[in-house]
matplotlib code that plots the C-alpha trace (Angstrom):
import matplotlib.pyplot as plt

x = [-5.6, -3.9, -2.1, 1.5, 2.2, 0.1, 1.4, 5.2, 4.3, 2.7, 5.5, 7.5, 5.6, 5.6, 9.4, 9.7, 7.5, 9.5, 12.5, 10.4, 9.0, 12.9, 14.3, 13.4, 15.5, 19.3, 21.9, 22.1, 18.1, 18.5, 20.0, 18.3, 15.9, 14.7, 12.5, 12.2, 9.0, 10.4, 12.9, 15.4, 14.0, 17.5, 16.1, 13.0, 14.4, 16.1, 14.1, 11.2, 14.1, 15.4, 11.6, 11.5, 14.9, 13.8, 10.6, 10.6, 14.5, 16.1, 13.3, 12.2, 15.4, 17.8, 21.3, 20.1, 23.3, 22.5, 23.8, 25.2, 25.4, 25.0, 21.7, 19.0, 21.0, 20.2, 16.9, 14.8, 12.5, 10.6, 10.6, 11.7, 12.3, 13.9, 16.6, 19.1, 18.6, 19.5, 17.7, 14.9, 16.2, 19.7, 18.7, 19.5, 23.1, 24.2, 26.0, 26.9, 25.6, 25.6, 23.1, 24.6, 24.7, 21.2, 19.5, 22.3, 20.4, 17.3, 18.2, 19.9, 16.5, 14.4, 16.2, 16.4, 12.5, 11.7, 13.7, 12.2, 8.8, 10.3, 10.8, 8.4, 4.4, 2.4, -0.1, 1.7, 4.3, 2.1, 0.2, 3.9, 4.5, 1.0, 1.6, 5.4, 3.9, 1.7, 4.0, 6.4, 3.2, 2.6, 6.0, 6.0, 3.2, 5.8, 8.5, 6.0, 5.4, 8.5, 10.0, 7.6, 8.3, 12.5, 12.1, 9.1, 11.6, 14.1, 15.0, 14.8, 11.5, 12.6, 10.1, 9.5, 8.0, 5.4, 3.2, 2.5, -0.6, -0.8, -4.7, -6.7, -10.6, -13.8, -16.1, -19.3, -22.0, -21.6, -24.8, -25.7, -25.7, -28.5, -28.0, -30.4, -30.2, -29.7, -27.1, -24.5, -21.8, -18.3, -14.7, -13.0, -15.0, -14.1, -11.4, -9.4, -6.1, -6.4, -4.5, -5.3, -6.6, -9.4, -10.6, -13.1, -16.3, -19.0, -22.1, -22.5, -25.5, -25.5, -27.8, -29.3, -26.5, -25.4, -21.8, -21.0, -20.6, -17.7, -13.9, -13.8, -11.6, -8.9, -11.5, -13.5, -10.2, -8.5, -12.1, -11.4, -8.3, -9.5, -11.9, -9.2, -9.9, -6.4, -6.8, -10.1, -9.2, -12.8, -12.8, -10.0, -9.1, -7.2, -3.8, -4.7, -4.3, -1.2, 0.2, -1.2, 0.7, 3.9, 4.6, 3.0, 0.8, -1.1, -1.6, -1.7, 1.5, 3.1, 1.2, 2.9, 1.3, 3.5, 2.1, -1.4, -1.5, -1.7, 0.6, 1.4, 4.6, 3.7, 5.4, 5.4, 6.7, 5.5, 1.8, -0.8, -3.3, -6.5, -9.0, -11.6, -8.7, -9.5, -8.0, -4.4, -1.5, -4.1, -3.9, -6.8, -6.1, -6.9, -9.9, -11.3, -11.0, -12.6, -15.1, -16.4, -16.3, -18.4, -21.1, -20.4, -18.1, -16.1, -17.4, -16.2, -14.6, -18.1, -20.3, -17.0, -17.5, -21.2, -21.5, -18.5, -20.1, -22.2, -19.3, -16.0, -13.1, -9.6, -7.9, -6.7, -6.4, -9.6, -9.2, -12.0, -13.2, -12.5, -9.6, -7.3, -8.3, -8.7, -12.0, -14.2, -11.7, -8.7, -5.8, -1.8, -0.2, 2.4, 6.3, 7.5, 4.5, 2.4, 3.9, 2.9, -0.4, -1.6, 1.3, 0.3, -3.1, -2.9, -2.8, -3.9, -6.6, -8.0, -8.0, -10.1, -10.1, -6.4, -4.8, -3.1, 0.4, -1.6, -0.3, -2.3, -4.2, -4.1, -7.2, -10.0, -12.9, -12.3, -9.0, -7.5, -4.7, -4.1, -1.7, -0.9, -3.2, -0.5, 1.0, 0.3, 3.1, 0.8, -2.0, -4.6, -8.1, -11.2, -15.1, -17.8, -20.9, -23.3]
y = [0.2, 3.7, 4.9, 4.6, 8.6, 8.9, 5.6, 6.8, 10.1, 8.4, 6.5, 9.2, 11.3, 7.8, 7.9, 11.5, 11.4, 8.5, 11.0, 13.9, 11.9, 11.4, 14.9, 15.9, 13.3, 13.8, 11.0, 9.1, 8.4, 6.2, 3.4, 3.1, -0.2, -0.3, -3.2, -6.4, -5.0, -1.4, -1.3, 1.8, 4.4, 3.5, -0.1, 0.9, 3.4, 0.2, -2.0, -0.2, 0.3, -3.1, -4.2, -2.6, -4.0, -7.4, -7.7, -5.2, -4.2, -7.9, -9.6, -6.8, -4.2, -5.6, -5.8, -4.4, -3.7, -4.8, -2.0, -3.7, -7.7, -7.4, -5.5, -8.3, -10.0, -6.9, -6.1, -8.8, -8.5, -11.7, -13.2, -17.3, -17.3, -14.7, -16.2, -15.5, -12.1, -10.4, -11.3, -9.3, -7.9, -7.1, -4.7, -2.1, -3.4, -2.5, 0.5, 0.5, 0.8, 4.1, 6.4, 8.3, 5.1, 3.7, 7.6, 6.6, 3.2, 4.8, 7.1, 4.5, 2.3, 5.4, 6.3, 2.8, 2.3, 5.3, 4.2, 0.6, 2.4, 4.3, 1.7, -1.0, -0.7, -3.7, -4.8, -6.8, -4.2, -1.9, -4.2, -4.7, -0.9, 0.2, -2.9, -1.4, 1.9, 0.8, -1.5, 1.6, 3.3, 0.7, 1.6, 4.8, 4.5, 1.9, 4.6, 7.5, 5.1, 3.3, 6.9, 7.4, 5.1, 5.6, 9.4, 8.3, 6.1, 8.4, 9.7, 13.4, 12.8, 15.0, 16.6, 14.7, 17.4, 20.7, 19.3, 15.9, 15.9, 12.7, 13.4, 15.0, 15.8, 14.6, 17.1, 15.9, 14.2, 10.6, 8.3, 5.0, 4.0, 1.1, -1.6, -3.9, -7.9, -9.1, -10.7, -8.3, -8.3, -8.0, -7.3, -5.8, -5.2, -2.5, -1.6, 0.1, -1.3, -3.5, -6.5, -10.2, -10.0, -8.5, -10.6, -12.9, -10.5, -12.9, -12.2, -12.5, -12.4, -10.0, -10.0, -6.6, -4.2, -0.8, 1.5, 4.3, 7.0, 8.0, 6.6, 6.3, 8.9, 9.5, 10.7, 7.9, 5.6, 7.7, 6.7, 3.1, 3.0, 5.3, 2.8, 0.0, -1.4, -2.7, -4.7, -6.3, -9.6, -10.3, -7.6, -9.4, -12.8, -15.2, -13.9, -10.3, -10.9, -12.4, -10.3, -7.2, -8.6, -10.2, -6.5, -4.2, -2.6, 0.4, 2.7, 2.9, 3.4, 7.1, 7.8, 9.5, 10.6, 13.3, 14.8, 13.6, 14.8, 13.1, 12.9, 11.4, 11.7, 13.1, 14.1, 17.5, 15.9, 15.6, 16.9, 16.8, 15.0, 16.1, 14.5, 14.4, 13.2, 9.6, 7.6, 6.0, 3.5, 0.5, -3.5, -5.6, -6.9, -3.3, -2.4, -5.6, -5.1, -1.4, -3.0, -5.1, -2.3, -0.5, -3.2, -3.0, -5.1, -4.8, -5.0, -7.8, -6.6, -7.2, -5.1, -2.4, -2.6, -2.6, 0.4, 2.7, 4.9, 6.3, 7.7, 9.4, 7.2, 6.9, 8.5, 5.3, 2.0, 0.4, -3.7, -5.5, -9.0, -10.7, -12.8, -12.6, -15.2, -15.9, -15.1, -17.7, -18.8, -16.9, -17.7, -16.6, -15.5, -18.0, -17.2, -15.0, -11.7, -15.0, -14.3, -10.9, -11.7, -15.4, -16.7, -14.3, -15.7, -16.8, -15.8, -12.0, -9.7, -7.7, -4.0, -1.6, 2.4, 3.7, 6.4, 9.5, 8.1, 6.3, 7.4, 9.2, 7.4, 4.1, 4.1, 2.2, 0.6, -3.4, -2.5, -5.3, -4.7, -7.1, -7.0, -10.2, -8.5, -7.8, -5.4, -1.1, 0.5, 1.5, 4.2, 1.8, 2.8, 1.2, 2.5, 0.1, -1.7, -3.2]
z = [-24.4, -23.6, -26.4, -26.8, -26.9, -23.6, -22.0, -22.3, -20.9, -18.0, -17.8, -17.5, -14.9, -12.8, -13.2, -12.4, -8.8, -7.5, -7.9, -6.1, -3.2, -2.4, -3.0, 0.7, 1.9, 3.3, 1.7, 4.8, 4.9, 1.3, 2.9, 6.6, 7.1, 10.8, 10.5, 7.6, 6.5, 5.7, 3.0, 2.1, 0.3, -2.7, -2.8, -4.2, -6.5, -7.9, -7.5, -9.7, -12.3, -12.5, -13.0, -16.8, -17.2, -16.1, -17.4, -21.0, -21.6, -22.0, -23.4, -25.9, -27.0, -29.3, -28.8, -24.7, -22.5, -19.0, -16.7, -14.4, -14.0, -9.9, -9.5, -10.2, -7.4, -5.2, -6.6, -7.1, -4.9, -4.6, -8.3, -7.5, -11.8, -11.9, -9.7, -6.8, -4.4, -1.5, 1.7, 2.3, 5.9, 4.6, 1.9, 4.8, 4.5, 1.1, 1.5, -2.4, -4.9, -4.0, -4.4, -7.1, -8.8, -8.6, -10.1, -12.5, -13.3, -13.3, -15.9, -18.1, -18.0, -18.5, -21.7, -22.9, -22.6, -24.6, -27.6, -27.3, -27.4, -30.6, -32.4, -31.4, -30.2, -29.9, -27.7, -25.3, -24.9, -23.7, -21.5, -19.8, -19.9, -17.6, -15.6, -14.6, -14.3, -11.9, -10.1, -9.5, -8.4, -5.9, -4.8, -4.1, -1.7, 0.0, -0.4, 1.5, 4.4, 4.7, 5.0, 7.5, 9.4, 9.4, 10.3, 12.7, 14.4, 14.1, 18.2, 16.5, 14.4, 12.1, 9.4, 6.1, 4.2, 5.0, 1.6, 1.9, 4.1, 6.4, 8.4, 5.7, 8.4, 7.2, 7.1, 6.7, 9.4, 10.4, 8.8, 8.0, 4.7, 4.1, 1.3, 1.0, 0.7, -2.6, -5.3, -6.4, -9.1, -7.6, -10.1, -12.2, -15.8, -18.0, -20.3, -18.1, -15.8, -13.1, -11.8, -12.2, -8.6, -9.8, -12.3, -12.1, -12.2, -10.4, -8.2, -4.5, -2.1, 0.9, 3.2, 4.7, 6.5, 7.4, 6.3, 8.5, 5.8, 7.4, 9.2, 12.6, 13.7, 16.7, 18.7, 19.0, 19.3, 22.1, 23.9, 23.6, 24.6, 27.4, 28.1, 28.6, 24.8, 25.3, 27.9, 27.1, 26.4, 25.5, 22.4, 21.0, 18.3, 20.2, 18.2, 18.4, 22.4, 22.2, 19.6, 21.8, 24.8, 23.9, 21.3, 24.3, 22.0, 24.1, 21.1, 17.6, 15.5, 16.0, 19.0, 21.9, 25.1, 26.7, 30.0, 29.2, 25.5, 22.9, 20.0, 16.5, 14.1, 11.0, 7.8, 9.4, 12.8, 16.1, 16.2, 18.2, 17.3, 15.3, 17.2, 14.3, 11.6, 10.4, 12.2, 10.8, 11.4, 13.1, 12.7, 11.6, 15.0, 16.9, 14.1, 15.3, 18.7, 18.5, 16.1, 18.9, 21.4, 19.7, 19.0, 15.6, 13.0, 10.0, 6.8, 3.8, 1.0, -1.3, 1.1, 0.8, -3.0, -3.2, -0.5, -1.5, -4.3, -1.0, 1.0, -0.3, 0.2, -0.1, 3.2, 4.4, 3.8, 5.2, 6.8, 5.6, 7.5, 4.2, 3.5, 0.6, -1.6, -5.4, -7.2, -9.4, -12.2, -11.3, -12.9, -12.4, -15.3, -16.8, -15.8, -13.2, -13.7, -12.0, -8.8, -8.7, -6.3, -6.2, -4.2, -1.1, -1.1, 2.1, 5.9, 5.0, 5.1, 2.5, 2.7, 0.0, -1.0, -1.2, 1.0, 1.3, 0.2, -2.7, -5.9, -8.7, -11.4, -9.4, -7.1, -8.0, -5.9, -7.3, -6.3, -3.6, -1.5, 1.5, 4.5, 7.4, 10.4, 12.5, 10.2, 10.4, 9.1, 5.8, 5.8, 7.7, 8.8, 9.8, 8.7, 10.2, 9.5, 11.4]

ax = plt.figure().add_subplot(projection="3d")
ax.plot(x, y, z, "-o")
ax.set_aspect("equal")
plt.show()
């Protein structure tokens, strides 16, 4: 257990980043939502906020003074027991509260959970405290790409910021890595933060197989796609064609060919692209595909887990050919913290490592995100086994 002197101040620096990743933005870019999967950039700052209010401030501060009776209405997020919200494809809508108004909140919360801390430490306080931390952390990753992705979409593409870093190169040699057939431990097991999705340490056989060392990179994609990967039919799942068909998918997300050169939006704009950048912005779908056109597959999650203290990691977001699903005795926490992960166990892919937009102090390798296999708005790669 961290303690409580250290916890608050990582609370606090957690607080205080969500606030700098939006200080590049103008007023009007808080409030834009192009698509139901990216919310607005305010949403999130209250959204993270109303979390400690929900889940610390009313259950744990005496005599607490909601801020304002509306906002769990507008930003509840998914929580069925926490009750009613606001549709997930109208949080674009809500032109108030305003902007002003939500840093407003956040400050009001803030303030509030260090004189809960001042007064009261226990265990399960700060068990509630890291996982809120690291919730908000999980949202400001979703706050670098959703921006991404409203600027990206933006007809001027205008620049984001000239420090955040979008295709960090990998320097070194692509190799095999070799693991041998055998039974393997898998999970979470050590004293340190993790989330109930990664419980359940139990062992697994793999047989014999090969990591690349290394991501595959826009290079080698810009080959397949040179090579007609798109419109292979045979490269492709069943609902990877049709999604590939009836979306017109020719490229990966951000990519722009413009008089035969090709391009990608990046925080810093319109680029061209690094050819020997790992590659970014791809579906399960499309790393499939490519996969398969290179005679090679995706790995599982376990082999991921086993392999990854022989390559660096955590560029992208790397699909995995596992599904999301619950490990041996898993178990959702009682009340509305058990919908955090188990009801999503279904229909999605699980991706390992962490990316560029991932947050400090929140990487791990048990660590399981997961995405439906359509979906490539977050810092995606592929790295391949065979």
């Amino acid at each position: 257990m961290i303690a409580i002197d250290n916890l608050l101040d990582f609370f606090l620096e957690t607080r205080q980043y969500s606030e700098a990743i939006c200080k590049p933005l103008e007023i009007e870019d808080y409030v834009v939502q192009p698509i139901v999967d990216v919310s607005p950039p305010k949403w999130h700052l209250g959204h993270t906020t109303w979390f400690f209010e929900e889940f610390i401030l009313k259950a744990h501060l005496k005599n607490y003074q909601i801020f304002d009776d509306d906002f769990s209405f507008v930003f509840n997020s998914y929580y069925e027991a926490v009750g009613k919200r606001v549709v997930r494809s109208d949080r674009g809508n809500m032109s108030r509260p305003s902007v002003k108004r939500v840093y407003e909140y956040r400050s009001y919360v803030t303030a509030a959970i260090k004189t809960l801390f001042e007064i009261e430490q226990s265990k399960n306080l700060n068990d509630l405290l890291e996982i809120g931390i690291h919730h908000e952390k999980q949202h400001q990753e979703l706050l670098l790409t959703d921006i991404k992705y409203i600027l990206g979409n933006n007809p001027l593409q205008p620049k984001y910021s000239e420090t955040f870093l979008d295709n960090p190169i990998e320097n070194h040699e692509q190799d095999w890595v070799s693991v041998e057939e055998g039974i393997y431990e898998i999970g979470h097991d050590s004293e340190g933060f993790c989330y109930d999705n990664e419980l359940g340490f139990h062992k697994v056989y793999l047989h014999d197989f090969e990591i690349s060392n290394k991501l595959v990179t826009n290079g080698e994609y810009i080959d397949f796609i040179k090579n007609n990967g798109y419109k292979k039919f045979e490269l492709w799942h069943a609902e990877g064609w049709d999604w590939v068909n009836q979306n017109n998918i020719k490229t990966p997300m951000y990519w722009h060919q413009i008089d035969d050169v090709w391009y990608y939006y990046t925080a810093q704009g319109l680029q061209r692209i690094a050819l020997n950048a790992p590659l970014c912005h791809i579906s399960y779908f499309e790393a499939f595909a490519f996969s398969q056109w290179k005679n090679c597959r995706i790995p599982t999650e376990f082999e991921w887990e086993i392999a990854q203290q022989f390559f660096p990691w955590g560029k992208r977001w790397e699909w995995t050919e596992s599904a999301y699903l619950p490990y041996p005795k898993y178990q959702k926490a009682d009340g509305a913290l058990g919908e955090y992960n188990g009801k999503f166990m279904v229909n999605q892919k699980v991706l390992r490592g962490g990316s560029v937009a991932t947050s400090n102090k929140h990487t791990r390798y048990t660590y399981r995100n997961f995405f439906q296999p359509n979906l490539r708005w977050q810092f995606t790669g592929l790295r391949l086994a065979k």
